[in-house]
ZAMARGU-4260 file (C-alpha; in steps of 0.2 Angstrom, whole numbers, plus 5000, padded with zeros to 4 digits):
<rodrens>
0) 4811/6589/5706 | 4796/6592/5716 | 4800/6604/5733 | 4800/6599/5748 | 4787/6611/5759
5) 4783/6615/5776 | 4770/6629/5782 | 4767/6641/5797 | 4752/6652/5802 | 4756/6666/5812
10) 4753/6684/5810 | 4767/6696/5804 | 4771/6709/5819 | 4775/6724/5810 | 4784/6741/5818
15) 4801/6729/5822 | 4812/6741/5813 | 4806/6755/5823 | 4807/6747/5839 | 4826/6741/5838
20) 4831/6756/5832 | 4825/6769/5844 | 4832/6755/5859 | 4849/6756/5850 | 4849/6777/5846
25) 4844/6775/5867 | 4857/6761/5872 | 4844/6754/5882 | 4845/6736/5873 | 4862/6733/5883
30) 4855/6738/5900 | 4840/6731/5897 | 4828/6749/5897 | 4823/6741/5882 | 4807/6727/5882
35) 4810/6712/5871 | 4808/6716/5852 | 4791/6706/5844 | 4798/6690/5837 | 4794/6690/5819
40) 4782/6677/5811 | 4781/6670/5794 | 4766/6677/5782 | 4751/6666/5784 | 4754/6653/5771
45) 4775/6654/5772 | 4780/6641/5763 | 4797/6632/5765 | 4804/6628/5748 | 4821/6616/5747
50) 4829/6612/5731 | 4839/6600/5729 | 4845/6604/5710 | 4848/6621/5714 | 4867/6626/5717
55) 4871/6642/5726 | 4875/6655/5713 | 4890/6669/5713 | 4875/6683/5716 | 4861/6675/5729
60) 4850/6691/5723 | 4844/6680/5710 | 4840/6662/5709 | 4835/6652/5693 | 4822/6637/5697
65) 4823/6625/5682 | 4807/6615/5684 | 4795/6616/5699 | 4775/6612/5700 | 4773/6623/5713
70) 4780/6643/5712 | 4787/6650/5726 | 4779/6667/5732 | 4785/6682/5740 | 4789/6679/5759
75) 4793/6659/5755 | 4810/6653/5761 | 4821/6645/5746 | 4833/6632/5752 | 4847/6627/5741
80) 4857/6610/5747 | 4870/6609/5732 | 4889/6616/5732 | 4888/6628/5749 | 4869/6629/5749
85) 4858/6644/5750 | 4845/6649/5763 | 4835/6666/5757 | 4818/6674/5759 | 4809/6677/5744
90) 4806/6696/5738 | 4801/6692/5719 | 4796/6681/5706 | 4796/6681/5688 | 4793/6667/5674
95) 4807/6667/5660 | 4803/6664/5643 | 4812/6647/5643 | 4797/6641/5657 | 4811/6643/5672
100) 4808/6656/5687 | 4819/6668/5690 | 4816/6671/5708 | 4825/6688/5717 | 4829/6685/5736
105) 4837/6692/5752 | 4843/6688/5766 | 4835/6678/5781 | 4843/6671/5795 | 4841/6651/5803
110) 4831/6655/5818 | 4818/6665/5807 | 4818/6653/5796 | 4814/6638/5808 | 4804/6646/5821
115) 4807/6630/5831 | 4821/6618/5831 | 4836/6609/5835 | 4850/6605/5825 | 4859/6590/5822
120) 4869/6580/5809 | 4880/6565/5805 | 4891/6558/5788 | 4879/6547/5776 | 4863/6536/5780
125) 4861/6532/5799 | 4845/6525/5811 | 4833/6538/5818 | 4841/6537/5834 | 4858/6541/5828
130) 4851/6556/5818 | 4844/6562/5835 | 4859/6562/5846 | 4874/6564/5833 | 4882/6580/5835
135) 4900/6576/5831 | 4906/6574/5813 | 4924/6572/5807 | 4927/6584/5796 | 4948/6586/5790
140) 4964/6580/5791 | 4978/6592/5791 | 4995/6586/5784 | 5010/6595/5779 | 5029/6593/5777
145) 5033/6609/5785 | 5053/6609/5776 | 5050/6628/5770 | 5061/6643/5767 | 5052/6656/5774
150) 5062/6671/5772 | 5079/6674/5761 | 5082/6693/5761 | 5095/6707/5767 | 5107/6693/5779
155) 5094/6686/5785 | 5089/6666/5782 | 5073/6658/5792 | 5072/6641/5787 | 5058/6627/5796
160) 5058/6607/5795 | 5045/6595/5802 | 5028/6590/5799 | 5012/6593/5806 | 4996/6581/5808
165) 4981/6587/5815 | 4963/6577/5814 | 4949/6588/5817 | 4932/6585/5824 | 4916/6595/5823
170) 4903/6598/5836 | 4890/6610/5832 | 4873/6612/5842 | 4858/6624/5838 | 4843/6626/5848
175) 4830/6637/5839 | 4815/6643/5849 | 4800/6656/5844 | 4813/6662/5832 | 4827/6664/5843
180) 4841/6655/5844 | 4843/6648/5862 | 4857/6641/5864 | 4874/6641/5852 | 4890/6629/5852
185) 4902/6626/5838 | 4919/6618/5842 | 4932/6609/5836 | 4943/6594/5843 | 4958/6583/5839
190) 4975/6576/5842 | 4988/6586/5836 | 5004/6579/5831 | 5017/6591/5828 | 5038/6592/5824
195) 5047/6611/5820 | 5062/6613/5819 | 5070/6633/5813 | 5085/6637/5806 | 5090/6656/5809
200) 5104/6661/5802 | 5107/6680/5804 | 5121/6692/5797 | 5119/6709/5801 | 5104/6721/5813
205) 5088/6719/5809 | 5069/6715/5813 | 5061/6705/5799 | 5045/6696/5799 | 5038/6683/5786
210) 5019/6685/5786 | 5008/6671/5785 | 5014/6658/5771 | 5002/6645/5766 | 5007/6627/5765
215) 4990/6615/5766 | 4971/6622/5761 | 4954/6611/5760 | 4936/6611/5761 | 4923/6597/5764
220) 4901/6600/5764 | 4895/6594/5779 | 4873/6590/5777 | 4862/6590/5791 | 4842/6596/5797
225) 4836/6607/5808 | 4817/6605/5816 | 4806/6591/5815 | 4807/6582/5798 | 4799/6584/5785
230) 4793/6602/5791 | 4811/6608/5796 | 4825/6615/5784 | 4840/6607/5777 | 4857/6614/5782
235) 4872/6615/5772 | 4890/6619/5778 | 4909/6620/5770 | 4921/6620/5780 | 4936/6629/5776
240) 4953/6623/5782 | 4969/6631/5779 | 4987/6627/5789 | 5001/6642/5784 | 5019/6647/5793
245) 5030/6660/5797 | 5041/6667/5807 | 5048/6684/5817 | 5067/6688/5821 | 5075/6703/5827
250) 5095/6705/5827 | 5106/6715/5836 | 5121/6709/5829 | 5129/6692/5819 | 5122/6674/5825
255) 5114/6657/5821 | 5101/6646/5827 | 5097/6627/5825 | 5081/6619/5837 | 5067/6609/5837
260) 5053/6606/5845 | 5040/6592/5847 | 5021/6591/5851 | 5010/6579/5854 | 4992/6586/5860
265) 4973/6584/5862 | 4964/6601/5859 | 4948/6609/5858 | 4943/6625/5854 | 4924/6632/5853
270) 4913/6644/5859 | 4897/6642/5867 | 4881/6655/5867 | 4867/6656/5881 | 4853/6669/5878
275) 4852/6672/5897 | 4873/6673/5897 | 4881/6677/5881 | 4896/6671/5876 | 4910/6659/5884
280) 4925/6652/5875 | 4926/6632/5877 | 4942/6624/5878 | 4954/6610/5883 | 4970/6604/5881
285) 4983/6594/5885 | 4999/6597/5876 | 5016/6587/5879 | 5033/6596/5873 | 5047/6589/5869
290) 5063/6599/5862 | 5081/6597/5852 | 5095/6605/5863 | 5100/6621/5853 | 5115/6623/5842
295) 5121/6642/5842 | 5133/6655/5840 | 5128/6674/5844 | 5138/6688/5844 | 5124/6700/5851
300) 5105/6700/5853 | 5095/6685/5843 | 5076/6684/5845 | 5068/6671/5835 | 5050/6663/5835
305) 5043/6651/5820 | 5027/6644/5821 | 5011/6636/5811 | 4994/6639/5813 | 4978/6628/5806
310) 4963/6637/5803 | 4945/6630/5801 | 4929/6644/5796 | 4912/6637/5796 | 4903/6646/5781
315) 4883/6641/5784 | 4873/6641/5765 | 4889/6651/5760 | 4890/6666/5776 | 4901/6665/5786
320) 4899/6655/5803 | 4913/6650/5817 | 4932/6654/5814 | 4944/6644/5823 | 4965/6643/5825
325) 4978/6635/5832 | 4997/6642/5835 | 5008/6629/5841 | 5029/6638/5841 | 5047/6640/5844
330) 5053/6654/5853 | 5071/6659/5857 | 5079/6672/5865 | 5099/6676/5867 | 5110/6689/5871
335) 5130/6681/5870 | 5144/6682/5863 | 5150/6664/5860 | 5145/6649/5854 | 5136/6632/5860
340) 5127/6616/5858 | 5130/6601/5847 | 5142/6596/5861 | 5153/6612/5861 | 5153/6621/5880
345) 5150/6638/5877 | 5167/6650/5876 | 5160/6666/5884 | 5146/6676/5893 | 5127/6668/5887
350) 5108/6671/5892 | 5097/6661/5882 | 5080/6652/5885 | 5070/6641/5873 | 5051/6642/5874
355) 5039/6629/5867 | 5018/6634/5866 | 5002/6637/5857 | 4988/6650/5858 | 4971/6648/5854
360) 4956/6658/5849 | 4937/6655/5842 | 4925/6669/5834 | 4906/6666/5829 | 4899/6678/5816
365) 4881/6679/5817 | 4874/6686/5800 | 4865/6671/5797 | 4861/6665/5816 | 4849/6676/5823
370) 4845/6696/5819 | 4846/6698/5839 | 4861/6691/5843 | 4877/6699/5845 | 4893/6695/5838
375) 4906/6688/5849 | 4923/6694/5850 | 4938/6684/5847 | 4941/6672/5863 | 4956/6666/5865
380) 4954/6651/5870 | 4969/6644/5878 | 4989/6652/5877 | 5002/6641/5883 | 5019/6645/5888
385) 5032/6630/5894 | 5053/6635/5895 | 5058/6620/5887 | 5079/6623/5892 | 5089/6639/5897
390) 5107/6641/5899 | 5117/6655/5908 | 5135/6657/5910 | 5147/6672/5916 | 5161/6667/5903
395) 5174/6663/5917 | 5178/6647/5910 | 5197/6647/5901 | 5194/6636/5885 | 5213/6639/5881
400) 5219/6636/5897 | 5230/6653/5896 | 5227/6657/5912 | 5215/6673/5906 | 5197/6667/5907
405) 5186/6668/5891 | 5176/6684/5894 | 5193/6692/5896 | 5203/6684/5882 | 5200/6692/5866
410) 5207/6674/5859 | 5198/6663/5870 | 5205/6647/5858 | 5223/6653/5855 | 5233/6649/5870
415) 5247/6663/5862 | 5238/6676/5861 | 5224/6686/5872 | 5221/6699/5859 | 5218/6698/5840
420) 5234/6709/5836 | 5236/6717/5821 | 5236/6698/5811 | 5221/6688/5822 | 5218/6676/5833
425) 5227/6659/5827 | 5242/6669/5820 | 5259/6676/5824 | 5262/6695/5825 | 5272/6694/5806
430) 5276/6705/5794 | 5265/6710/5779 | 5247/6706/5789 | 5242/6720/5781 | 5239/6732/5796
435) 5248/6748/5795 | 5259/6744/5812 | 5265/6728/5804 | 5285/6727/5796 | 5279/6729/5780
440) 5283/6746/5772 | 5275/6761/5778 | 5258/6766/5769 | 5260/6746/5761 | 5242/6739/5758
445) 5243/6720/5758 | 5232/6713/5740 | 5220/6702/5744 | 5226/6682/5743 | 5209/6675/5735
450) 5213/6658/5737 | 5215/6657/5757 | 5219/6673/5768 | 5199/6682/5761 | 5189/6668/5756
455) 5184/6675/5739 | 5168/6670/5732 | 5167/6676/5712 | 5150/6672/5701 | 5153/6679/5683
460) 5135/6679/5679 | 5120/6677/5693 | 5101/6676/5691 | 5088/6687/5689 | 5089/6701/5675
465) 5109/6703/5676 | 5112/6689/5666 | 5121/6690/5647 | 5109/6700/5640 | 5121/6699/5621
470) 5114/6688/5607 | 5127/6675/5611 | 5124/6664/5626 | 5140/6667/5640 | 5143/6678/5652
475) 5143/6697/5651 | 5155/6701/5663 | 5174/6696/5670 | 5183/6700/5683 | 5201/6698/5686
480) 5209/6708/5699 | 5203/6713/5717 | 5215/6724/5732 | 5210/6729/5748 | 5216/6726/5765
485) 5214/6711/5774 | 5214/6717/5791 | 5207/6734/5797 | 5206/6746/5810 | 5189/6750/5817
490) 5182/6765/5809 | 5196/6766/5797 | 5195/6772/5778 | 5195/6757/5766 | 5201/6759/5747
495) 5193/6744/5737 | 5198/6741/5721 | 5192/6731/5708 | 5197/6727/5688 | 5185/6720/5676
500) 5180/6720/5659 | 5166/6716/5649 | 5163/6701/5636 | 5168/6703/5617 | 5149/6695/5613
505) 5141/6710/5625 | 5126/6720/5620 | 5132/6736/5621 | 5118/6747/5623 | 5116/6739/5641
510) 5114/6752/5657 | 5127/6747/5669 | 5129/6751/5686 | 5139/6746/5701 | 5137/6745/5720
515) 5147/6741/5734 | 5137/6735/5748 | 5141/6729/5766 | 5133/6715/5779 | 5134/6728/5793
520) 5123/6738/5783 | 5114/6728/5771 | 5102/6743/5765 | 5113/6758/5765 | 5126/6755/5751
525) 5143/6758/5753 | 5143/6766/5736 | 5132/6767/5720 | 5137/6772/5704 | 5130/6781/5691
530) 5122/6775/5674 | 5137/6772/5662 | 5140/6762/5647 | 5158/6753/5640 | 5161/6745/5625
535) 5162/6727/5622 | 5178/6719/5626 | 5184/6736/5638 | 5193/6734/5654 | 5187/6747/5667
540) 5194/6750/5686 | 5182/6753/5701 | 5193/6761/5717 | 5180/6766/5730 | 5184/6772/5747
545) 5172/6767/5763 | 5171/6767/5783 | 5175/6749/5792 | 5163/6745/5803 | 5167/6751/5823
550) 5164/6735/5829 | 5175/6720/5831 | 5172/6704/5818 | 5173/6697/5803 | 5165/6705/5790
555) 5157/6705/5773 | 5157/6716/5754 | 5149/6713/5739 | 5154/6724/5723 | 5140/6720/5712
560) 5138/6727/5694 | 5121/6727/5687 | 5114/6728/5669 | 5097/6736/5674 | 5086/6751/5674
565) 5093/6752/5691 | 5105/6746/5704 | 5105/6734/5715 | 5102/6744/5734 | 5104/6728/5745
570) 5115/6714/5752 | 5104/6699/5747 | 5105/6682/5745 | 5111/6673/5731 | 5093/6667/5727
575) 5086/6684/5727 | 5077/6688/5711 | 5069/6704/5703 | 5066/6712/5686 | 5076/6724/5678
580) 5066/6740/5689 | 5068/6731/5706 | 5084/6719/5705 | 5089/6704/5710 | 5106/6696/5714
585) 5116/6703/5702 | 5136/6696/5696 | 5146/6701/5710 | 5161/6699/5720 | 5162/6694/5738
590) 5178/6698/5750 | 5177/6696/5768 | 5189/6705/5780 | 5193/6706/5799 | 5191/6723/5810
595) 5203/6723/5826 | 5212/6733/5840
</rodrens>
């Protein structure tokens, strides 16, 4: 394909390098001690070369030109407008045996490419007058369903629902003069449609945050020309969208969370460059919350924030340009120690607030702009921060109607009884609840009824690398027997126990180990044992002594036993996997029990 040309005759200022650098080493350019650097001008005979055939390679040192009447020489301008586009200077040329040119290049920025222009562009064929005044192009459309798990590890569960719409404008504007850029605006603009709802369900302590998990990614070229055809230069630009998730909670106790909010916005997010002024951020918004009334129950601290972000980044002939984001979110915050929502008044002392919002921010990278330009930081744009419902109560209210209010009843639902007892809230002081002061016999441990009084959960085999590992299918492991107290005191020494055997169709050669692990303290087992082996078909016995918690609650342990290379070290989920040097869920046993007075 024949090139596309345009030519300029100026002469080339030489002693640039020299100049800006001794203003820098003298930070004079900042002040302005510095005069104005010579504007650079193209070699007499400068030719600009545009190709339409020629896609922008993984390397831009070197370009290949299949077929051309007219060879590019050093200190032409080579413009590629397929895939992402390239824009370089020439710094080589060479003719291959095969009759293509193999052309080396560097790095040239727009405004020394054009010398004199403005930018515009539209989508497909339009009238001169439209080419001339478009500046607005619609470039994607974000959407996801946002029903995600986004974190499943050590107690803790963040789970999101929704969806997210988002259309998405582009306005750029260059204005290129004497081979400077002049004046700078990229931005983008839409109407955002938006519907989060998380679901926190946390078990024990802890901080935990999910990193950004991505859910939506697109590109789309966008064509356009800069100067005055057909003597200006083609420009090409992708942009990159990506929309990802995530979400923060930190736990000072046992709680769970169910809310929502809604968004329906107009948002636009730019930022704008004057030579005389620098940089400005361009914004405006209008966002409209709506929210679903929380559902909760806290016994402690919970804060919780989910959120999703959309990103777009400009890359111009394949550098990188303007970055954009938005951060619509939930945010909670609670410190209780009773339950509400759904209908249910809450049954003790409670502080909570529900925040809807989104943040902003824009960045312009100007590698491929203008040499004299200077970078602009990251602008936030806009943050928004609405309270979207709050509740507060001193826990006087009496749900029982005992005559003791709730945040002096240690059974705020058991019109009986104002403290747990030795047997818990709901039930009579009788013999054998398994508390040393009961009327059972001195020293008497009451065994675990796995049907009703502990809630028993068994899985003979789970997933990951502990399942059967014999050459049989079935599972490697039975368990049969289990004993420990069903009520506690705080701080008191515990005796588990546990029988179990393994499978007559065992491998035998397997590493087995077993761990006893708690809620309260989902990384610092209880107990760990050792590497041991038993025969196939051979009932063993695991008694293991540990501290109840101090608190007051319900709690839960896990006896886990592992064929691996190494234990399992945490109280996870039951959808945790791992391999056999970093385990997963492994079979295990699951009791719950009761600390109180």
């Amino acid at each position: 394909m024949r090139p596309k040309t345009s030519r300029n005759h100026r002469g080339l200022h030489r002693g640039l390098v020299m100049l800006m650098a001794g203003c820098t080493i003298l930070g004079l350019v900042a002040t302005g001690g510095c005069p104005q650097p010579p504007i650079p001008e193209p070699p007499p005979g400068r030719q600009v070369l545009v190709f339409e055939e020629v896609a922008s390679p993984e390397d831009l040192s070197s370009v290949t030109l299949n077929s051309t009447d007219q060879n590019p020489a050093v200190g032409d301008v080579v413009v590629g407008t397929r895939g992402g586009g390239l824009l370089r200077r020439v710094n080589g040329v060479s003719t291959n045996p095969d009759g293509s040119t193999s052309v080396k290049t560097a790095p040239i920025t727009i405004a020394e490419a054009v010398q004199d222009g403005d930018f515009t562009f539209t989508d497909g064929p339009s009238t001169a007058k439209q080419l001339a005044t478009a500046k607005t192009f619609q470039v994607l459309n974000f959407s996801a369903d946002l029903d995600r798990t986004l974190y499943d590890r050590g107690g803790l569960t963040i789970h999101t629902d929704g969806d997210f719409n988002f259309d998405v404008t582009l306005d750029l504007d260059i204005e290129v003069r004497s081979a400077r850029i002049r004046y700078f605006k990229s931005a983008i603009e839409g109407t955002a449609d938006l519907q989060l709802d998380g679901d926190v369900d946390a078990l024990a302590g802890l901080v935990a945050e999910t990193g950004d998990i991505a859910l939506w990614s697109g590109s789309k070229y966008l064509y356009g020309y800069i100067g005055v055809f057909p003597f200006g230069v083609p420009v090409v630009i992708e942009a990159k969208a990506e929309l990802v998730a995530g979400g923060v909670v930190e736990a000072v106790g046992h709680g769970t969370l169910q809310s929502g909010v809604s968004a329906d916005s107009f948002v636009r997010v730019g930022a704008e460059y004057r030579r005389e002024s620098g940089w400005s951020g361009l914004s405006d918004q209008g966002l409209s919350f709506d929210y679903d009334a929380p559902v909760w129950c806290l016994e402690g601290e919970l804060g919780a924030r989910v959120y999703v972000r959309p990103t777009i980044e400009l890359m111009l002939y394949k550098v990188a340009g303007p970055y954009f984001d938005i951060e619509p979110y939930l945010e909670y915050t609670a410190a209780a120690y009773a339950c509400g929502g759904g209908g249910q008044s809450p049954t003790g002392a409670y502080d909570w607030e529900l925040v809807g919002g989104a943040a902003a921010h824009a960045k312009v990278k100007v590698d491929i702009l203008d040499l004299y330009m200077i970078e602009s930081p990251t602008i936030t744009v806009f943050d928004v921060r609405r309270t979207l419902a709050e509740g507060h109560g001193d826990g006087s209210l009496d749900s029982d109607g005992d005559g003791v209010p709730d945040n002096q009843d240690g059974c705020p639902n058991d019109p009986n009884k104002t403290s747990p007892g030795n047997c818990g809230c709901g039930q009579p002081e009788t013999p054998g609840c398994g508390a040393p002061n009961c009327d059972a016999p001195a020293g008497q441990q009451c065994p675990i009824d796995y049907e009703a009084e502990m809630a028993m959960a068994i899985i003979e085999h789970g997933p990951g690398p502990c399942e059967n590992t014999g050459s049989e299918p079935g599972p490697s492991l039975e368990y049969y027997d289990v004993a420990m107290p069903a009520t506690v005191a705080p701080g008191q020494q515990v005796t588990f126990r546990i029988d179990w055997n393994r499978c007559s169709d065992c491998n035998p050669n397997a590493v087995i180990y077993t761990s006893l692990i708690g809620d309260w303290a989902p990384a610092d087992p209880l107990y760990v044992s050792s590497a041991y082996f038993t025969s196939c078909g051979e009932t063993a016995r695991d008694t293991v002594t540990f501290t109840a918690p101090s608190g007051l609650g319900r709690y839960r342990i896990r006896w886990m036993l592992c064929m691996a290379f190494e234990p399992m070290e945490q109280f996870c989920g039951n959808d945790y996997e791992g391999t056999a040097w970093d385990v997963g869920v492994c079979p295990y046993v699951e009791v719950s029990f009761s600390v109180c007075e």
